[in-house]
GUKOLBA-605120 format. One record per residue: residue in three letters; x, y, z of N, C-alpha, C in turn. Coordinates in Angstrom, 1 decimal, padded with zeros to 4 digits, always signed. Each point is the difference from the previous one (the first is absolute). Layout:
BEGIN
Ala,X,Y,Z,X,Y,Z,X,Y,Z
...
This chain:
BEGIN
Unk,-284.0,-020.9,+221.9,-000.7,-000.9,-000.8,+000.6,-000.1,-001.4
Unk,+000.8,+001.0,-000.6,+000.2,-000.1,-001.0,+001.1,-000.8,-000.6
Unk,+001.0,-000.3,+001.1,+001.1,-000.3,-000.1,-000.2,-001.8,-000.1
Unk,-000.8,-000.2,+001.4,-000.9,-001.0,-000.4,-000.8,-000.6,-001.0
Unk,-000.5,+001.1,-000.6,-000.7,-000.5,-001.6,+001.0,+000.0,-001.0
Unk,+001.0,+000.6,-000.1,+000.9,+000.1,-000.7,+000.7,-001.6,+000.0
Unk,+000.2,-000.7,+001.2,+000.7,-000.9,+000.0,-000.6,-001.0,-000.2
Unk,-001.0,-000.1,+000.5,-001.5,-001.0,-000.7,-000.1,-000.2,-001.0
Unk,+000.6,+001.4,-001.0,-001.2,-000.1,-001.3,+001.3,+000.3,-001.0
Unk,+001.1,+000.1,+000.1,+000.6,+000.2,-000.8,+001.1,-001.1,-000.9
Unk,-000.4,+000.0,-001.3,+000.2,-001.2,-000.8,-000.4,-001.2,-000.1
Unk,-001.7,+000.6,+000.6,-000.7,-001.8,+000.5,-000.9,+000.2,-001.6
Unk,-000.2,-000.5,+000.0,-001.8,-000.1,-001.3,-000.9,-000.1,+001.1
Unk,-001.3,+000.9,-000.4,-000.7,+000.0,+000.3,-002.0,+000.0,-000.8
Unk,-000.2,-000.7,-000.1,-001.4,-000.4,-000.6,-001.3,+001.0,+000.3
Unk,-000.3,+000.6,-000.6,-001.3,+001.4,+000.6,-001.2,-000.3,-001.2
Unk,-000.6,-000.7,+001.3,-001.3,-000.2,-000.9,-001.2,+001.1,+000.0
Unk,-000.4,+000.7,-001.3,-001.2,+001.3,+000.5,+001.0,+001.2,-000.4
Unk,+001.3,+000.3,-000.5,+000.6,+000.4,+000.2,-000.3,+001.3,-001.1
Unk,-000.9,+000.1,-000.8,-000.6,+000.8,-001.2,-000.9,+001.5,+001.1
Unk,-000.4,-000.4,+001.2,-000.1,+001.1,+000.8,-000.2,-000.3,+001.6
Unk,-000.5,+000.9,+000.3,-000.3,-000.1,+002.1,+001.3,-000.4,+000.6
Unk,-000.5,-000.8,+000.7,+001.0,-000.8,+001.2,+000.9,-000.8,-000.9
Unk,+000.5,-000.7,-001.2,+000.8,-000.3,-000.8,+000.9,+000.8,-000.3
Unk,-000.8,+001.2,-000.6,+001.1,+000.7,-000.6,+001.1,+000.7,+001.0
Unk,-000.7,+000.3,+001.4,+000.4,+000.3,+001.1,+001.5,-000.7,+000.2
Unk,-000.5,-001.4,+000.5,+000.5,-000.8,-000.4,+001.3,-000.2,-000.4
Unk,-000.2,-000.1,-001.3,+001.3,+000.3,-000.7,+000.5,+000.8,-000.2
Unk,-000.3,+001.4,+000.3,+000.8,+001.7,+000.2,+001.1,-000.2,+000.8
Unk,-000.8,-001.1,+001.3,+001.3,+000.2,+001.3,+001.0,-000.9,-000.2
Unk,-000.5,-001.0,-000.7,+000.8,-001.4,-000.5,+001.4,+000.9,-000.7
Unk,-000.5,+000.2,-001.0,+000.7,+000.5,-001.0,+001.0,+001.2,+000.8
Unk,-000.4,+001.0,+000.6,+000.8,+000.9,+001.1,+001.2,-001.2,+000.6
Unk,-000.1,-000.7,+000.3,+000.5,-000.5,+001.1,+000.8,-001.5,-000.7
Unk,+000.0,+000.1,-001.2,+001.3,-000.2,-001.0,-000.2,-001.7,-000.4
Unk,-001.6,-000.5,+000.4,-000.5,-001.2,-000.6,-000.1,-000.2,-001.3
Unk,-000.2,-000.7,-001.2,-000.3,-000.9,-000.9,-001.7,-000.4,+000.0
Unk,-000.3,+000.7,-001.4,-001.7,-000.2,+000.0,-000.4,-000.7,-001.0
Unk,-001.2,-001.0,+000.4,-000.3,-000.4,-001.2,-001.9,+000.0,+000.6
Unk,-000.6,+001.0,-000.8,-001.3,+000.8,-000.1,-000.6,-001.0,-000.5
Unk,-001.4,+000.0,+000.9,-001.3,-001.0,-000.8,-001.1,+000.6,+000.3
Unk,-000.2,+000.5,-001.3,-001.6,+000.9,+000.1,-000.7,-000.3,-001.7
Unk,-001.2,+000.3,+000.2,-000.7,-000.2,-001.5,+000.0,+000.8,-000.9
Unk,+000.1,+001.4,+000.4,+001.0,+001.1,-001.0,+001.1,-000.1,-000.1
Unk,+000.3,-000.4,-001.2,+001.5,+000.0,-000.4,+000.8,+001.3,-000.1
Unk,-001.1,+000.5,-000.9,+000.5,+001.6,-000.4,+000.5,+000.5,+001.0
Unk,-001.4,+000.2,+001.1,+000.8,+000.6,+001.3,+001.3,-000.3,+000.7
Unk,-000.1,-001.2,+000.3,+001.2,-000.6,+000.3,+001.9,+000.2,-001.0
Unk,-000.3,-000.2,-000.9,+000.9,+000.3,-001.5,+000.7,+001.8,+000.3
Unk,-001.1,+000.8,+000.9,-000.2,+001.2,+000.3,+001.1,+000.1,+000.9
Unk,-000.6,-000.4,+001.3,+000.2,+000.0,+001.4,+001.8,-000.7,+000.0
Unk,-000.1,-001.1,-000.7,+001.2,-001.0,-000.1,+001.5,+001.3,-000.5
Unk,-000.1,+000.9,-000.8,+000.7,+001.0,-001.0,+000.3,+001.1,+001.4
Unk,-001.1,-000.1,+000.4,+000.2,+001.4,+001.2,+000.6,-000.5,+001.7
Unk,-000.3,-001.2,+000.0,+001.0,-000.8,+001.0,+001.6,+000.0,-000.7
Unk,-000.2,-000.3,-000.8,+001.5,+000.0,-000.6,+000.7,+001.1,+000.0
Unk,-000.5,+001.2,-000.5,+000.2,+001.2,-000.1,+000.6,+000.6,+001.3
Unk,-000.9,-000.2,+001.3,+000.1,+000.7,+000.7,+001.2,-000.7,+001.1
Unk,-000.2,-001.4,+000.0,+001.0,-000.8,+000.8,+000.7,-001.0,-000.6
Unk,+000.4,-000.1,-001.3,+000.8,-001.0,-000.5,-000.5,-001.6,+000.0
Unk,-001.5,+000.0,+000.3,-000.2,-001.3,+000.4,-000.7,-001.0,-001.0
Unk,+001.0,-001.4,+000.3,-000.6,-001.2,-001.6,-001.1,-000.1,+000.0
Unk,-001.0,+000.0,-000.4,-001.6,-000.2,-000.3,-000.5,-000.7,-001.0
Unk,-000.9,-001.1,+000.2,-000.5,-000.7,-000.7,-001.3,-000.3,-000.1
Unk,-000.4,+000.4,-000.8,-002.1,+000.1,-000.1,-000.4,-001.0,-000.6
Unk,-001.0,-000.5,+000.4,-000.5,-001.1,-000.1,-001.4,+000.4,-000.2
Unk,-001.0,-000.3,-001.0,-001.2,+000.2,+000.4,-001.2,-000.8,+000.2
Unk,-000.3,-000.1,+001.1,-000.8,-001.4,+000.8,-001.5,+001.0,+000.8
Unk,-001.2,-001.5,-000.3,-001.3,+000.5,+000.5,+000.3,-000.7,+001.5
Unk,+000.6,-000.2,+001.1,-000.3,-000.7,+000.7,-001.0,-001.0,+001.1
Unk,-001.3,+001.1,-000.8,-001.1,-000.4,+000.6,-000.6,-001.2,-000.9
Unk,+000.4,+000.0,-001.2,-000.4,-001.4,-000.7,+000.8,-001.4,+000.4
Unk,-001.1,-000.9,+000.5,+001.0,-001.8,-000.3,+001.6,+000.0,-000.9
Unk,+000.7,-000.6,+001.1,+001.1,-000.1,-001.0,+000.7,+001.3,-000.3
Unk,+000.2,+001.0,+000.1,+000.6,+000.3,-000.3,+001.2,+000.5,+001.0
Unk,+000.2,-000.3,+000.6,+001.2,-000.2,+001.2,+001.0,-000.6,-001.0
Unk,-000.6,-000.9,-000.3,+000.9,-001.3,-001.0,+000.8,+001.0,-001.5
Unk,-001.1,+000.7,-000.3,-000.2,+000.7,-001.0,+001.8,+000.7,-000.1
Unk,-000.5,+001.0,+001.0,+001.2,+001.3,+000.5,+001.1,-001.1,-000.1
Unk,+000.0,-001.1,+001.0,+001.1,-000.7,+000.4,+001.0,+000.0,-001.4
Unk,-000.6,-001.0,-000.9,-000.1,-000.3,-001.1,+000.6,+000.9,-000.8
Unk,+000.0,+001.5,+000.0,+000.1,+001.0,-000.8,+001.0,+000.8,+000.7
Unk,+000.5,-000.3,+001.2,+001.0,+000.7,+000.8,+001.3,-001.1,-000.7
Unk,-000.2,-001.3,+000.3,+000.5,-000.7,-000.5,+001.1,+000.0,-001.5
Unk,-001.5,-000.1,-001.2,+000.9,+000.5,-000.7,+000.9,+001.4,-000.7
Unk,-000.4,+001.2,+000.9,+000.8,+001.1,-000.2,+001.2,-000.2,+001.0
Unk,+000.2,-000.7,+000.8,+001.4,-000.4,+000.5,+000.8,-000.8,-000.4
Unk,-000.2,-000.9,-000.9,+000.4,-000.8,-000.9,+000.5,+000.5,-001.5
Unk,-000.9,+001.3,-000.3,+000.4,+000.8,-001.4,+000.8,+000.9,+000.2
């Protein structure tokens, strides 16, 4: 499996929504292991800002935090929006 995740997941971007704890952060541990590109969307920034430093740390990996309520209207658009312009700056 790993070789297989490895090849799946390495140098893709990958979008982890919830990623501030549980099954997200999960999530993005294995992403990140397995040599992906992250860009984090949770409502703690802090945490994220956190988490983002210690993925790097531990796996070399680009990370990009974003901080989005998902469960509000609109804000899909929001993230989009804001993914946007940090790839542009």
């Amino acid at each position: 499996m790993s070789d297989f995740a490895d090849a799946l997941l390495r140098e893709k971007t990958v979008l982890v929504t919830g990623a501030s704890s549980g099954i997200g952060r999960a999530f993005a541990q294995r992403a990140s292991a397995h040599g992906a590109r992250l860009v984090l969307v949770a409502r703690r920034t802090d945490v994220l800002s956190t988490f983002a430093k210690e993925l790097h740390a531990s796996h070399g990996t680009d990370v990009r935090v974003i901080s989005g309520d998902l469960s509000r209207p609109g804000a899909g658009t929001t993230v989009t929006l804001r993914w946007e312009v940090r790839d542009a700056g």
